[in-house]
ZATILO-543405 format. One record per residue (C-alpha): residue in one letter; x, y, z. Coordinates in steps of 0.02 Angstrom, whole numbers, plus 32768, in hexadecimal, padded with zeros to 4 digits. Example, Ala and Ser with C-alpha at 12.3 -4.5 7.8 and 13.67 -1.06 7.14 Angstrom:
! ZATILO-543405
A82677F1F8186S82AC7FCB8165
***
This chain:
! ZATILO-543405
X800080008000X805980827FD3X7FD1810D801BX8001812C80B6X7F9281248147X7FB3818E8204X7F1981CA8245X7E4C81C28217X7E5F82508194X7EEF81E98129X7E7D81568145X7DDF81978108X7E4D81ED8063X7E8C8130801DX7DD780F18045X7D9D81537FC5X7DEA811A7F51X7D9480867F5BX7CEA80807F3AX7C4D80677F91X7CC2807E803EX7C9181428071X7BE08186804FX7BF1824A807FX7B3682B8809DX7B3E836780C2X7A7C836280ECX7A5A839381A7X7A61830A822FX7A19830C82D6X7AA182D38344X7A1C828183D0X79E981E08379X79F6821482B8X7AAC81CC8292X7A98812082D2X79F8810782A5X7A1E814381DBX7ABD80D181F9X7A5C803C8238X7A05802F8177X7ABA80758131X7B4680038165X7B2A7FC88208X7B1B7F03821AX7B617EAE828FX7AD07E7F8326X7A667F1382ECX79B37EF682F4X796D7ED0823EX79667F1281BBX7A2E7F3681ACX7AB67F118139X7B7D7F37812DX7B9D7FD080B1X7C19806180BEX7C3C80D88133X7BE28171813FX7C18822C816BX7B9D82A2819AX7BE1834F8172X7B4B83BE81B5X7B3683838254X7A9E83FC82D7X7ADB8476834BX7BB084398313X7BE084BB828CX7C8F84968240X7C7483E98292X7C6283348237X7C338282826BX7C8081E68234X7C1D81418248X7C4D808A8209X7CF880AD81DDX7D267FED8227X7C777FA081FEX7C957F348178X7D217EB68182X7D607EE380BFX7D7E7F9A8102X7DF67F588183X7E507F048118X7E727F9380A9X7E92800A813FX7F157F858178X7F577F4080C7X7F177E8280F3X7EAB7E1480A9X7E177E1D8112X7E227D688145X7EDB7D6C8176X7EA77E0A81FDX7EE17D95828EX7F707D5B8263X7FA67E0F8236X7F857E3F82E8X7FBA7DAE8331X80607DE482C8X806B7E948305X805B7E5B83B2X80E97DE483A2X81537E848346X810C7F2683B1X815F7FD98398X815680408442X80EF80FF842BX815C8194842AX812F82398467X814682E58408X812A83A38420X809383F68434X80C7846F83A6X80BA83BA832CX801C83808381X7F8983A282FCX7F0C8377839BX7F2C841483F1X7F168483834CX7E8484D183ACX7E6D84CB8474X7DD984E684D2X7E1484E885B2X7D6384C5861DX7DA185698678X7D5C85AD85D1X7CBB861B85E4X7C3E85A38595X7C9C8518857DX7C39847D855FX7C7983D58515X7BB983BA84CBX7BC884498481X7C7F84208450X7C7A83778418X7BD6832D839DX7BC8828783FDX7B4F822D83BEX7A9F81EE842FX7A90815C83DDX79CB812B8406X794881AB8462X7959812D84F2X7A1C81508508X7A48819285ADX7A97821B8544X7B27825684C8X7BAF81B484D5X7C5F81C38490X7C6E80FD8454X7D0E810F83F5X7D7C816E8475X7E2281398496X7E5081328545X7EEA81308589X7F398156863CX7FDB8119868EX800680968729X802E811E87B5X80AE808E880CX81058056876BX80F180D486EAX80A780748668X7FF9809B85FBX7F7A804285ABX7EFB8072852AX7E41803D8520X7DA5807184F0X7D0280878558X7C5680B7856FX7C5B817A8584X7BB381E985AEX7BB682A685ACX7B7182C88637X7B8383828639X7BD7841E860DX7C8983CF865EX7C6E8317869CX7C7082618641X7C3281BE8690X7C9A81408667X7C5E8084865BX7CDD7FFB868FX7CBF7F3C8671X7D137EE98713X7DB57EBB86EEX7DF37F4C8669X7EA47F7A8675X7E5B80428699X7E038011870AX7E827FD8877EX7EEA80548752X7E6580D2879FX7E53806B8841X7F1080818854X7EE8813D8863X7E58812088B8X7EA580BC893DX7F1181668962X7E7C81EB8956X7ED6823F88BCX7E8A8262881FX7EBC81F08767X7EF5824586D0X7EA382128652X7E9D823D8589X7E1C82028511X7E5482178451X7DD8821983CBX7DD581E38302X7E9A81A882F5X7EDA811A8288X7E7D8090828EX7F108010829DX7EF180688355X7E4E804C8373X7E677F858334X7F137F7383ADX7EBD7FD2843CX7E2E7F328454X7EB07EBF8486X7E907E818529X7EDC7E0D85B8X7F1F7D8A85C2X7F617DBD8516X7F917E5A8540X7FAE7E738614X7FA77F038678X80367F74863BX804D7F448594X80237FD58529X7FAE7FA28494X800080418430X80927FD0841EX80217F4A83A7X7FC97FE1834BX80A380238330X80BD7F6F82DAX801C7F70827AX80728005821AX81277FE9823EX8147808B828BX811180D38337X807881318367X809481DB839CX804682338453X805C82D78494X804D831B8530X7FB4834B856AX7F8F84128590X7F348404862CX7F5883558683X7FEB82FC8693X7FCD82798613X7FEE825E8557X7F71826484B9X7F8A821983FFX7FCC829E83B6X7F6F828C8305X7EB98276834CX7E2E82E78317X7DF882FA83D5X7E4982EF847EX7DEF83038523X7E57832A85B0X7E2883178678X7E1982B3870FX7DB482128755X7DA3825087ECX7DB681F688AFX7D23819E88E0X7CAC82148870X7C2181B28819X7B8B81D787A1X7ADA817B877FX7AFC816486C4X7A348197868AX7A43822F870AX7A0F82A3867EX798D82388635X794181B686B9X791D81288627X79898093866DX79D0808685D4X7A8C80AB85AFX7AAF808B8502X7AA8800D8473X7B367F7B849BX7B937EF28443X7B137E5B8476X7A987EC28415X7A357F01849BX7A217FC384EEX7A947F9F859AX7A427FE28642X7A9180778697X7AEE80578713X7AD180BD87CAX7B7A80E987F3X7C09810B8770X7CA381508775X7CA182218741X7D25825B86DCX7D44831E86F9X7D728364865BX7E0883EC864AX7E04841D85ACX7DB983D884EBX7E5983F48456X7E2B83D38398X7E6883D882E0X7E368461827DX7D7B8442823FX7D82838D82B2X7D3082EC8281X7CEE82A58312X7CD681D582F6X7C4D81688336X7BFE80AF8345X7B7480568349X7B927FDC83FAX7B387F3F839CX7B847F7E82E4X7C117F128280X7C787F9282BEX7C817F4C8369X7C9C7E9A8324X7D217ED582B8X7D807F368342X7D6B7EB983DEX7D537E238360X7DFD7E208309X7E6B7E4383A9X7E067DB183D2X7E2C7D308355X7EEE7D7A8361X7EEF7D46841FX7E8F7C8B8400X7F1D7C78836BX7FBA7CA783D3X7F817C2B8454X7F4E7B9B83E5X7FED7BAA837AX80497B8883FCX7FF67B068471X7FBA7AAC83B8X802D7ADB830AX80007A9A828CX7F467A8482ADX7EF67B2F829BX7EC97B7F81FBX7E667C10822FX7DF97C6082BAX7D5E7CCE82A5X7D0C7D40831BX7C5C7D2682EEX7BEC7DC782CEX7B567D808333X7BCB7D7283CEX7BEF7E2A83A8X7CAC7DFC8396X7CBB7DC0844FX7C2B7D408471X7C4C7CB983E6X7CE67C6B8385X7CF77C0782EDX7D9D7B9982F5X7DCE7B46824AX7E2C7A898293X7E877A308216X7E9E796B824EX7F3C791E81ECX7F327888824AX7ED8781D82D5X7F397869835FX7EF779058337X7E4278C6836DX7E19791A8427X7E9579B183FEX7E107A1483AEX7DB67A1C8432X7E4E7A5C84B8X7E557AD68420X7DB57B21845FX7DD07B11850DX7E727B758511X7E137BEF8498X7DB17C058536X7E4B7C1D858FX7E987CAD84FFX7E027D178515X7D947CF785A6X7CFE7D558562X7CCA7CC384EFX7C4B7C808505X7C307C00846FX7CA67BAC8400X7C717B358361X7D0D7AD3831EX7CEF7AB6825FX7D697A4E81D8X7DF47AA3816DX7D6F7A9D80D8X7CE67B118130X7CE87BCB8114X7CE47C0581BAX7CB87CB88167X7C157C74812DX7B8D7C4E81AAX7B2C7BE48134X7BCC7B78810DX7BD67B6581CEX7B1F7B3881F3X7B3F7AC18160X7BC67A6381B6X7B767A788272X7AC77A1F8215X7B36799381BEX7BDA797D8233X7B6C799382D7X7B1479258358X7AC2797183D4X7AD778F8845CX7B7F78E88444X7BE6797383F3X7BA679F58484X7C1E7A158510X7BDE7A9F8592X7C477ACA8612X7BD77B34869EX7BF87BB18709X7C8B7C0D86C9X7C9A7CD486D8X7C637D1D861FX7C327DE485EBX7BBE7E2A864AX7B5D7E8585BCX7B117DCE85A2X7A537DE085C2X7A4C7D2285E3X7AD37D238658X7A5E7D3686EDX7A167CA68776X79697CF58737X79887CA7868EX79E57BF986D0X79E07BAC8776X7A9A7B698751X7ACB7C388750X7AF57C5D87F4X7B237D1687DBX7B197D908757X7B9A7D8486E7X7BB47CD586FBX7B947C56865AX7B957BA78604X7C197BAA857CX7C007B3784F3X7C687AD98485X7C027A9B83D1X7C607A19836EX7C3E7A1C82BEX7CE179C88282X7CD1790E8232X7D39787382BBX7DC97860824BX7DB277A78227X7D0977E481DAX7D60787D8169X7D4F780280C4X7C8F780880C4X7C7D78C580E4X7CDB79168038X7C7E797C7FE6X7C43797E7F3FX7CD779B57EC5X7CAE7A2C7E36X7D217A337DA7X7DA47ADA7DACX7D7E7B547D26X7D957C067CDDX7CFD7C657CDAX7D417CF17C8EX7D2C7C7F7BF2X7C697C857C12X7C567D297C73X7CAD7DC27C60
***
């Protein structure tokens, strides 16, 4: 590729010059509801109520009440797109992470004066300063607690050791100057903040908005793949072979991607915390990954802000929480974290690993098994069990034959309705912690759930026993050229 992507502006240039990839309006959008819920009939797949369907990306460049402002939505919702953004075929996406992480390049840090992010500041000691007024964050359905920032970058530093992490999170504007901020138990962030907490002192904390997308895909990583201190910049250097640059912050003591088209700067501060629907008393949060509208929590974390920087005439970038942008961005860092594991414990045997859309990226996995031999018979199935173990938010995993697309569903119900036996190819294994955005993870919905958050993985074997693999070929169709019959 010789066009050379940096940040969201460089990336949205080369797509298009592809087409059908970037669909531009300049009719006026409503903000509150309007650009998800064009989107949803647009581009936005994924676990999206019906009727949806993968298309391009959309920019909205008249957006209510956010002169000079844009909005970016479904940049990483369609798994072709990736692969352009990141030079990969689009089924080869986890091994090309699982490649960066094994070759990372470390950030570097340059001057404010190079920093295109801080092109125009805006300090909350400003005289009507307001990030809602600063920033056109989307509301994505009129039940949404409010404004959310879904595709912020968040990064803050271990006060013991020194070292940062980057991750992104559910973010509400809750007023003129403070954030909620939504943490799934066990986020790297999150016990970063608790460090601070622990010592009644205030967290740094930066949240960059619209940068390269090799960032956004690197920053989804999670542990055990990537533990507490390992900074996922590093994987998003390797994915471009050179580092990716931050800059000091102007108002906290923190650093920002220097190239992003926002940057919120402030504080999450000591033992401060927020009802997340404060401002509109629905119980609803906003649209998630499972496909369903999360509840509000009654106490979050509150984020005072410092100060909002921007590009000149900013692009701000959204999703869709149950769009194929989700799957792409938490689905691919998944498959590179099942791959790095099972290449190891099992070479030879693995041919590919899918993040299925339904399982919005985190819920379900497709692993392809090849069986060379009849000692390979049982290792399939430790395949999915230490896919468990790689990334401990699955929840199902269907093993399938080296000649089954795991990118087609319908090849993959074809091989679970003639490779499958109910009573004998299902193994559950109950009562292991899952994600708690799982409706069906309660004891309400099982007896054998003993807490929320709790579930029943399952393993589905759709691969043929080995000693039967001569009676399951398929039929084979001669190879031709149809160029000779259709041009």
């Amino acid at each position: 590729m010789n066009f050379k992507i940096n940040d969201l502006r460089t990336s949205i240039e080369y797509l298009k010059t592809f087409p059908n990839q970037i669909l531009e309006t300049d009719v006026e959008v409503d903000p509150f509801a309007e650009i998800s819920g064009i989107y949803r009939y647009v581009g936005a797949g994924g676990t999206v109520k019906r009727p949806t369907k993968l298309g391009p990306a959309m920019i909205f460049n008249n957006v209510k009440g956010h002169e000079n402002s844009k909005v970016l939505i479904g940049l990483l919702a369609s798994r072709e797109r990736v692969g352009l953004l990141l030079n990969e075929k689009p089924e080869k996406l986890g091994f090309l992470l699982k490649e960066s992480l094994n070759n990372p390049i470390d950030p570097i840090a340059v001057s404010n004066n190079e920093a295109k992010c801080q092109e125009v500041v805006h300090l909350a000691s400003d005289s009507g300063f307001d990030i809602r007024k600063l920033i056109p964050a989307p509301t994505n359905t009129e039940e949404d607690a409010g404004p959310y920032i879904t595709m912020g970058m968040c990064y803050g530093t271990n006060p013991i050791n020194g070292l940062s992490d980057i991750t992104i999170h559910r973010l509400c504007l809750q007023s003129k100057d403070e954030i909620s901020m939504y943490f799934v138990p066990g986020r790297h962030l999150d016990a970063l903040r608790m460090m601070y907490e622990k010592d009644n002192k205030p967290m740094p904390i930066s949240i960059s908005i619209g940068v390269d997308p090799a960032i956004e895909i690197a920053s989804c990583f999670e542990p055990p793949t990537t533990p507490l201190g390992f900074n996922e910049l590093s994987i998003a250097g390797g994915l471009r072979n050179e580092p990716v640059k931050l800059v000091n912050c102007l108002t906290v003591n923190e650093k920002a991607i220097a190239n992003a088209e926002y940057v919120i700067e402030g504080e999450l501060i000591p033992n401060r915390r927020i009802r997340e629907d404060i401002n509109t008393n629905t119980g609803k949060a906003m649209p998630e990954f499972p496909g369903y509208t999360g509840s509000s929590k009654p106490e979050l974390p509150v984020i005072k802000v410092k100060a909002v920087t921007h590009r000149k005439n900013p692009i701000m970038q959204s999703c869709i929480g149950p769009s194929e942008e989700h799957v792409n961005m938490a689905g691919i860092p998944t498959e590179a974290s099942i791959l790095i594991l099972l290449e190891k414990a099992l070479p030879g045997n693995i041919k590919n690993v899918y993040a299925h859309p339904s399982g919005g990226g985190k819920y379900m996995a497709i692993i392809q098994f090849i069986k060379r031999s009849p000692s390979d018979e049982g290792k399939h199935r430790q395949a999915a069990l230490l896919a468990f173990t790689a990334f401990s938010e699955l929840k199902h995993v269907i093993l399938v034959d080296e000649d089954v697309d795991i990118f087609d569903s319908n090849d993959v119900l074809w091989a679970m309705n003639t490779r499958f036996q109910g009573d004998k190819d299902i193994i559950t294994i109950p009562g292991v912690s899952c994600h708690p955005l799982d409706p069906s993870q309660t004891p309400e919905y099982s007896n054998s759930i003993s807490q929320v958050g709790i579930s029943c993985k399952t393993i589905f074997d759709c691969t043929v026993p080995f000693h039967l693999k001569d009676k399951f070929q398929r039929s084979v169709f001669k190879e031709v050229d149809i160029k000779k019959w259709i041009k």
